[in-house]
KESE-305169 format. One record per residue: residue number from 0; residue in three letters; y, x, z of N, C-alpha, C in turn. Coordinates in nm, 2 decimals, always signed. Layout:
{tido NUM	mardren ALA	n.v Y	n.u X	n.w Z	ca.v Y	ca.u X	ca.w Z	c.v Y	c.u X	c.w Z}
...
% end
This chain:
{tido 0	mardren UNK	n.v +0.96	n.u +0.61	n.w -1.34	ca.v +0.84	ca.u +0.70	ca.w -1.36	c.v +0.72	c.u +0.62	c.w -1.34}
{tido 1	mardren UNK	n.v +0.70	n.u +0.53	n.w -1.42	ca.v +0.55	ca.u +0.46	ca.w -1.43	c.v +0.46	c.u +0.52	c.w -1.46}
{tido 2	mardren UNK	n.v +0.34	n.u +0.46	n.w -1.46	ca.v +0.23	ca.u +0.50	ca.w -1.49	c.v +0.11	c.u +0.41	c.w -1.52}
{tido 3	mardren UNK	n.v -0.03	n.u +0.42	n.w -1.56	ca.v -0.09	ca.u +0.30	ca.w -1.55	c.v -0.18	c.u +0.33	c.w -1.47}
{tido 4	mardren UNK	n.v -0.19	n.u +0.23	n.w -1.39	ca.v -0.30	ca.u +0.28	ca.w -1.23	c.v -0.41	c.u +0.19	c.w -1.31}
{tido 5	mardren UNK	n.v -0.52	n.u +0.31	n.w -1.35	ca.v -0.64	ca.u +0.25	ca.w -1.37	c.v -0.78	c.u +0.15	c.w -1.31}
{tido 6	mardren UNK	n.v -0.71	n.u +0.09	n.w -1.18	ca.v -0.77	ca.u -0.03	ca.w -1.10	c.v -0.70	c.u -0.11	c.w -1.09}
{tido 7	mardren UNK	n.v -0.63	n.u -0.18	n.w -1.21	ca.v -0.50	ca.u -0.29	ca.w -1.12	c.v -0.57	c.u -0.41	c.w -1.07}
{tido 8	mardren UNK	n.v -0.67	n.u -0.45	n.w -1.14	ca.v -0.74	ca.u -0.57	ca.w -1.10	c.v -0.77	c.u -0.59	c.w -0.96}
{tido 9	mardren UNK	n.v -0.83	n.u -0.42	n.w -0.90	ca.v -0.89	ca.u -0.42	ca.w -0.76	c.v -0.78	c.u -0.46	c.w -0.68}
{tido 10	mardren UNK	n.v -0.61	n.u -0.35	n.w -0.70	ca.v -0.53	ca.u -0.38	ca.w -0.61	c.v -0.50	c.u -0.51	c.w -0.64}
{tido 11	mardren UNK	n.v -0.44	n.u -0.56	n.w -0.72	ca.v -0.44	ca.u -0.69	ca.w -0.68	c.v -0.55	c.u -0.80	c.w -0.67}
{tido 12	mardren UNK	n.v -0.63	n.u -0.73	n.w -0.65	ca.v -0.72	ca.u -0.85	ca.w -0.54	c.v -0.69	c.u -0.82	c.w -0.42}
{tido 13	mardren UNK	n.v -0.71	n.u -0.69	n.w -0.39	ca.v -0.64	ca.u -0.66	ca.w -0.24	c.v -0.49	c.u -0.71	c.w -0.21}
{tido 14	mardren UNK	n.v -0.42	n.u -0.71	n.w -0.30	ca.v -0.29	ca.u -0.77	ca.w -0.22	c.v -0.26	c.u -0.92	c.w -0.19}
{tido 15	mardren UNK	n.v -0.41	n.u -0.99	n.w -0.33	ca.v -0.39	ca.u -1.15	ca.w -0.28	c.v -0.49	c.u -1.16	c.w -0.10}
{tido 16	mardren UNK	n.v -0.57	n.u -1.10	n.w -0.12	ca.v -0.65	ca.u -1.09	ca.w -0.02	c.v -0.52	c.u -1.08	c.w +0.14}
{tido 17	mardren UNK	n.v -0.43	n.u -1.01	n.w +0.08	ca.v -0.30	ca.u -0.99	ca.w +0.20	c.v -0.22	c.u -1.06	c.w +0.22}
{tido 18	mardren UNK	n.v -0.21	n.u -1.14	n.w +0.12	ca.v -0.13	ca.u -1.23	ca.w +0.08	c.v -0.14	c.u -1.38	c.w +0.21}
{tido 19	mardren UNK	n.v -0.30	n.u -1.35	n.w +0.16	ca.v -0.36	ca.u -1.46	ca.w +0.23	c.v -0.41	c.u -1.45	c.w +0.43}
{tido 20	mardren UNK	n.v -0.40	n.u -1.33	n.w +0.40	ca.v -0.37	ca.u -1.32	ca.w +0.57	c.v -0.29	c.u -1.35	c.w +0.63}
{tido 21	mardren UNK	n.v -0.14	n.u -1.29	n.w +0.56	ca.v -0.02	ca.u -1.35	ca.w +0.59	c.v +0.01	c.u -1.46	c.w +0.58}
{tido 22	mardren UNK	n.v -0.06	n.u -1.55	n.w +0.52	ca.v -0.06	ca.u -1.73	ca.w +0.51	c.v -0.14	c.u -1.73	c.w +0.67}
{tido 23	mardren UNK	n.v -0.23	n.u -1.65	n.w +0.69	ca.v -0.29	ca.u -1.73	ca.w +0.80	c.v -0.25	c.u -1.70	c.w +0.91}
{tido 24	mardren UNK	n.v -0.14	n.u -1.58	n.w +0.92	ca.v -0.11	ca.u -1.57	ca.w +1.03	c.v +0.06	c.u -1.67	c.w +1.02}
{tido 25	mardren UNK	n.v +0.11	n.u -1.68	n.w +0.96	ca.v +0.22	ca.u -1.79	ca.w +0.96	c.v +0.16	c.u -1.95	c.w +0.97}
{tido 26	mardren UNK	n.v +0.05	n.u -1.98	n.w +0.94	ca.v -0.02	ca.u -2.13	ca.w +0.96	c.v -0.05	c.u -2.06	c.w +1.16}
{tido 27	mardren UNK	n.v -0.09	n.u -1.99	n.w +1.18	ca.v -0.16	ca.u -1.96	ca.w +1.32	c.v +0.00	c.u -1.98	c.w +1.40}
{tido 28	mardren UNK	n.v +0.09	n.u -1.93	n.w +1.37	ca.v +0.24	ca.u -1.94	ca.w +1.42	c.v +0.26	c.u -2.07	c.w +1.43}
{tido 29	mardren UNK	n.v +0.27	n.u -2.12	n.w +1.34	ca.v +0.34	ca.u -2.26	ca.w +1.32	c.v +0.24	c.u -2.36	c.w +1.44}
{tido 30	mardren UNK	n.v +0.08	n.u -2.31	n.w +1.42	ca.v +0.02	ca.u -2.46	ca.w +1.50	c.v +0.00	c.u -2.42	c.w +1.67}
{tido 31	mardren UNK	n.v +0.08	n.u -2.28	n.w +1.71	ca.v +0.07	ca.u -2.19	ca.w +1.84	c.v -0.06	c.u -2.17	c.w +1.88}
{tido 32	mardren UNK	n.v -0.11	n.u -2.08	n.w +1.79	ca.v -0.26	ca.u -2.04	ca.w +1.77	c.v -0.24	c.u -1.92	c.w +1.87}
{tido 33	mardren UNK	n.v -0.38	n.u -1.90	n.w +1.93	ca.v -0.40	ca.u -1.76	ca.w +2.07	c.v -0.33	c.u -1.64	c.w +2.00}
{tido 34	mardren UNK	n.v -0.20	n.u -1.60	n.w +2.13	ca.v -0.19	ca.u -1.48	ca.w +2.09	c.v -0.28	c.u -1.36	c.w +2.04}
{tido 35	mardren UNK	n.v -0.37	n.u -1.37	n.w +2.09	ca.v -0.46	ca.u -1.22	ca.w +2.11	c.v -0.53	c.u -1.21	c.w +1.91}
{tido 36	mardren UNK	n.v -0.54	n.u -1.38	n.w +1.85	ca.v -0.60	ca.u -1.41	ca.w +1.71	c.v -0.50	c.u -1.34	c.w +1.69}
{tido 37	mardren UNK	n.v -0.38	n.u -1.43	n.w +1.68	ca.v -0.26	ca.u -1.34	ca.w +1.56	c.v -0.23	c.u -1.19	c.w +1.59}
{tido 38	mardren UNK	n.v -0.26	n.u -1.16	n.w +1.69	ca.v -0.23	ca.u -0.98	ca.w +1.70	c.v -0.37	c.u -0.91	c.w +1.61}
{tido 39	mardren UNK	n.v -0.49	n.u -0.99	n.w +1.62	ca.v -0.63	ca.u -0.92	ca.w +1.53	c.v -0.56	c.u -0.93	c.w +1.43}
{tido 40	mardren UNK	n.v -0.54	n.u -1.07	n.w +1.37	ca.v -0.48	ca.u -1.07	ca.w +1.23	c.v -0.37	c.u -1.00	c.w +1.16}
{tido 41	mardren UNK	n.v -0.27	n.u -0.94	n.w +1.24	ca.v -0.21	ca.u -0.86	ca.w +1.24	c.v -0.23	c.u -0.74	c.w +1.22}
{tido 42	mardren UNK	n.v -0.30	n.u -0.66	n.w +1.31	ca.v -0.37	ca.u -0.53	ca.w +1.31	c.v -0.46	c.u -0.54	c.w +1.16}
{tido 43	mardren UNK	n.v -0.51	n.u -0.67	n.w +1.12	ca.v -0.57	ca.u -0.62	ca.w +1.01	c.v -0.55	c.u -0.63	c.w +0.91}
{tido 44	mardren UNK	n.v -0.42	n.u -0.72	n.w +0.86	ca.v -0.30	ca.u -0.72	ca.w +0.75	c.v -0.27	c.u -0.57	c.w +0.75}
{tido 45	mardren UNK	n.v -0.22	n.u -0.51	n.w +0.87	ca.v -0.16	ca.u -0.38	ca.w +0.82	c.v -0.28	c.u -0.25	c.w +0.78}
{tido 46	mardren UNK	n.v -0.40	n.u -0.27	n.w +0.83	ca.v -0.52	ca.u -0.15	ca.w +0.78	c.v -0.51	c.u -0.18	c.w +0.64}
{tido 47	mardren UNK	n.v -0.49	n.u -0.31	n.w +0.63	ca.v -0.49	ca.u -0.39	ca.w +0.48	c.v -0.41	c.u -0.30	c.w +0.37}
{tido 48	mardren UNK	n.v -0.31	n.u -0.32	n.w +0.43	ca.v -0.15	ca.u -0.22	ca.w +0.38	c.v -0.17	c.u -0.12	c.w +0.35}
{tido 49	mardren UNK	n.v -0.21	n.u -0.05	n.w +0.46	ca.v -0.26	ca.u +0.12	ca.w +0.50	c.v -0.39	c.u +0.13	c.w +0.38}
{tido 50	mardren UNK	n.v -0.44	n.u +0.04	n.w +0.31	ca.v -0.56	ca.u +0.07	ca.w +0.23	c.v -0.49	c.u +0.11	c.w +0.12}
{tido 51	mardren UNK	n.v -0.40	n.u -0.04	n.w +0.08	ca.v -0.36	ca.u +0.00	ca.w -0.06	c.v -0.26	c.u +0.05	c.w -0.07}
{tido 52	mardren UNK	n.v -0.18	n.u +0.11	n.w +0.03	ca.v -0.13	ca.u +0.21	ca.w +0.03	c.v -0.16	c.u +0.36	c.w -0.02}
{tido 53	mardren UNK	n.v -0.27	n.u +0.41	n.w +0.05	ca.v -0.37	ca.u +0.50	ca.w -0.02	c.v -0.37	c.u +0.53	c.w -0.11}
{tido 54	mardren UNK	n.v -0.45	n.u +0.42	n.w -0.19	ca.v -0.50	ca.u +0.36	ca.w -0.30	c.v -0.41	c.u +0.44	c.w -0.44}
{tido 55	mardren UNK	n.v -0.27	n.u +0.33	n.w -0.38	ca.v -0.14	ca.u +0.36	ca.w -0.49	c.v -0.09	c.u +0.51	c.w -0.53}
{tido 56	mardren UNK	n.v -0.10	n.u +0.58	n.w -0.39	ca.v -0.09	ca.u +0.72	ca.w -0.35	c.v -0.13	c.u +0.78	c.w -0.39}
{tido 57	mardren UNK	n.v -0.31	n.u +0.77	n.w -0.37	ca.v -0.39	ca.u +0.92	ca.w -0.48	c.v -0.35	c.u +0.88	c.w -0.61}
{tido 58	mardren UNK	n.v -0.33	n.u +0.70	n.w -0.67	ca.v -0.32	ca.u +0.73	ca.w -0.80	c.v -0.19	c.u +0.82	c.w -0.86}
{tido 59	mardren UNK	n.v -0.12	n.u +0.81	n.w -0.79	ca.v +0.06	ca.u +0.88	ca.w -0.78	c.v +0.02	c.u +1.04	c.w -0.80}
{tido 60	mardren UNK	n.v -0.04	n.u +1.05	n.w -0.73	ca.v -0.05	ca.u +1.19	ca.w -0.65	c.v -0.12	c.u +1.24	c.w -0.78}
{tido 61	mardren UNK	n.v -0.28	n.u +1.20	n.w -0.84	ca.v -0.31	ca.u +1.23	ca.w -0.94	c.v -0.25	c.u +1.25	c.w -1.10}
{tido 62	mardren UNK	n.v -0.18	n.u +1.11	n.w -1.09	ca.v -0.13	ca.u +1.09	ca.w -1.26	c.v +0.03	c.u +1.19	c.w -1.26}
{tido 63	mardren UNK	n.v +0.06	n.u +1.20	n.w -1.14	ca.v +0.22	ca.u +1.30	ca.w -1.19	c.v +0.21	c.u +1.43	c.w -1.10}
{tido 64	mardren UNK	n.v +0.13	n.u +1.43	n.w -1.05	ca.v +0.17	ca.u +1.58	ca.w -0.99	c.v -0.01	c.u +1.69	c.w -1.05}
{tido 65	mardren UNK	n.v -0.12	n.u +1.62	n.w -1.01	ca.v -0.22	ca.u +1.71	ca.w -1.06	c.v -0.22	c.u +1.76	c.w -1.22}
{tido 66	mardren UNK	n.v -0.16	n.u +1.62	n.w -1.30	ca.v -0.21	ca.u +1.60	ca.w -1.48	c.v -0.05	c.u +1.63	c.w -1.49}
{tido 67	mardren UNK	n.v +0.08	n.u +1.69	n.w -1.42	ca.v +0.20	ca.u +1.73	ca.w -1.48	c.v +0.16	c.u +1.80	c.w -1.53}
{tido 68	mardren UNK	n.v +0.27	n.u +1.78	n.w -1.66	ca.v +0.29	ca.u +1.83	ca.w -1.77	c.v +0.34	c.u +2.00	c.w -1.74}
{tido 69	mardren UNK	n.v +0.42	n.u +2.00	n.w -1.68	ca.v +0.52	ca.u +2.16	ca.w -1.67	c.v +0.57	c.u +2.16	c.w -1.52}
{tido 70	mardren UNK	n.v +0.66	n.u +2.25	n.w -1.49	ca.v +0.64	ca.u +2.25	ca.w -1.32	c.v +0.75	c.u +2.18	c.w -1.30}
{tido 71	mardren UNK	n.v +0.84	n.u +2.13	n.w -1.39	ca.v +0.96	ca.u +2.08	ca.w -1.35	c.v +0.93	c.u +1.92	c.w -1.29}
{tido 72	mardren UNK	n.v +0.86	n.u +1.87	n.w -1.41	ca.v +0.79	ca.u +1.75	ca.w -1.39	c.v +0.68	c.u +1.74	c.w -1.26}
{tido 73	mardren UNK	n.v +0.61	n.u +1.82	n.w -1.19	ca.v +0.55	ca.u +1.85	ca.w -1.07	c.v +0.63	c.u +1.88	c.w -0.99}
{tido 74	mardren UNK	n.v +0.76	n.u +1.96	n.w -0.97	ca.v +0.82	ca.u +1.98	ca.w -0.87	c.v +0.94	c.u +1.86	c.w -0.80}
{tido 75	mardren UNK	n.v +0.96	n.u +1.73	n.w -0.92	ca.v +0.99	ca.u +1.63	ca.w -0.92	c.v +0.89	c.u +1.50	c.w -0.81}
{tido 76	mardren UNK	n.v +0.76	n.u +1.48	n.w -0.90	ca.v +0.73	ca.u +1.42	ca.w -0.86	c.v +0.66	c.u +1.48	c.w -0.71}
{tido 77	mardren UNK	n.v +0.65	n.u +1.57	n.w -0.67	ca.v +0.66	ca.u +1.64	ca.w -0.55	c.v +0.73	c.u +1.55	c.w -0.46}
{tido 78	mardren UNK	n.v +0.87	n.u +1.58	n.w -0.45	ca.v +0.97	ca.u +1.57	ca.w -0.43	c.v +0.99	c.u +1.40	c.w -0.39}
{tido 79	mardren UNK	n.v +0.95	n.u +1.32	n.w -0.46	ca.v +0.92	ca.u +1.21	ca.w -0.46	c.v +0.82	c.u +1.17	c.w -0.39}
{tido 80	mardren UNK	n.v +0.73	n.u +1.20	n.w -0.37	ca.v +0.63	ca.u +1.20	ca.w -0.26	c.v +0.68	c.u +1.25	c.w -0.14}
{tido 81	mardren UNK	n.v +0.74	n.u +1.32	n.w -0.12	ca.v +0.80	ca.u +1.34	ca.w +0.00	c.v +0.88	c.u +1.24	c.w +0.09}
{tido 82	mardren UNK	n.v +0.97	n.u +1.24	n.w +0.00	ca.v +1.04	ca.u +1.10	ca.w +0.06	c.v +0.98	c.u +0.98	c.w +0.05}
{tido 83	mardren UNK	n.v +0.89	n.u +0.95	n.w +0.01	ca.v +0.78	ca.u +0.82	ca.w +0.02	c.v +0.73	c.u +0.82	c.w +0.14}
{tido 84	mardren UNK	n.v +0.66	n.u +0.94	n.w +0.13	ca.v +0.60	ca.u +0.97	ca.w +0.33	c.v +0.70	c.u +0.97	c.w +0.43}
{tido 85	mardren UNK	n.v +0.75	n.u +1.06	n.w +0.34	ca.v +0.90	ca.u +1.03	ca.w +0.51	c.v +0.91	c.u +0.89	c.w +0.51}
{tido 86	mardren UNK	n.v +0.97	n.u +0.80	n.w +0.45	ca.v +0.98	ca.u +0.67	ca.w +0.46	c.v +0.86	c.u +0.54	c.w +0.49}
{tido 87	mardren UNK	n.v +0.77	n.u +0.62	n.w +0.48	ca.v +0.62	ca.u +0.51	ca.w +0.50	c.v +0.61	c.u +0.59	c.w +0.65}
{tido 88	mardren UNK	n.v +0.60	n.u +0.67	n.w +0.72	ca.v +0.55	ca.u +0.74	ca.w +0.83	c.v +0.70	c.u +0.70	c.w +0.97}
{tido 89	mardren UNK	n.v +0.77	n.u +0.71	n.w +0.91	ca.v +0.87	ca.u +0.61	ca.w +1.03	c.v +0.85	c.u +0.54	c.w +1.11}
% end
């Protein structure tokens, strides 16, 4: 069930932008960089996550459940969102 998420460019700048935290926090590992750095950098890889998380979400949320076509197709992609949150909220 694709769709086309009308900012792909933004998210993937955000994900290289993630990308690249996670380089810094594996370079910070490897040269036994201050704990307390790699736990910021950590904490802010995942707000990172939690952004484009969102992001992905309203577009989900918007293109198959608000613009469904009939309710069968809404009560699906419902349904699908559900188990996304149950599984992202763990």
């Amino acid at each position: 069930m694709g769709h086309i998420i009308h900012d792909t460019s933004n998210l993937v700048a955000r994900l290289r932008r993630i990308k690249g935290q996670v380089e810094g926090v594996e370079r910070s590992l490897e040269t036994f960089g201050e704990c307390t750095e790699i736990l910021r950098q950590i904490a802010s890889i995942r707000g990172a996550m939690t952004g484009l998380t969102i992001e992905v979400l309203k577009e989900h949320l918007r293109s198959h459940i608000v613009k469904a076509t009939n309710d069968t197709s809404r009560e699906k992609a419902a349904e699908e969102m559900i188990q996304i949150l149950q599984s992202y909220l763990k």
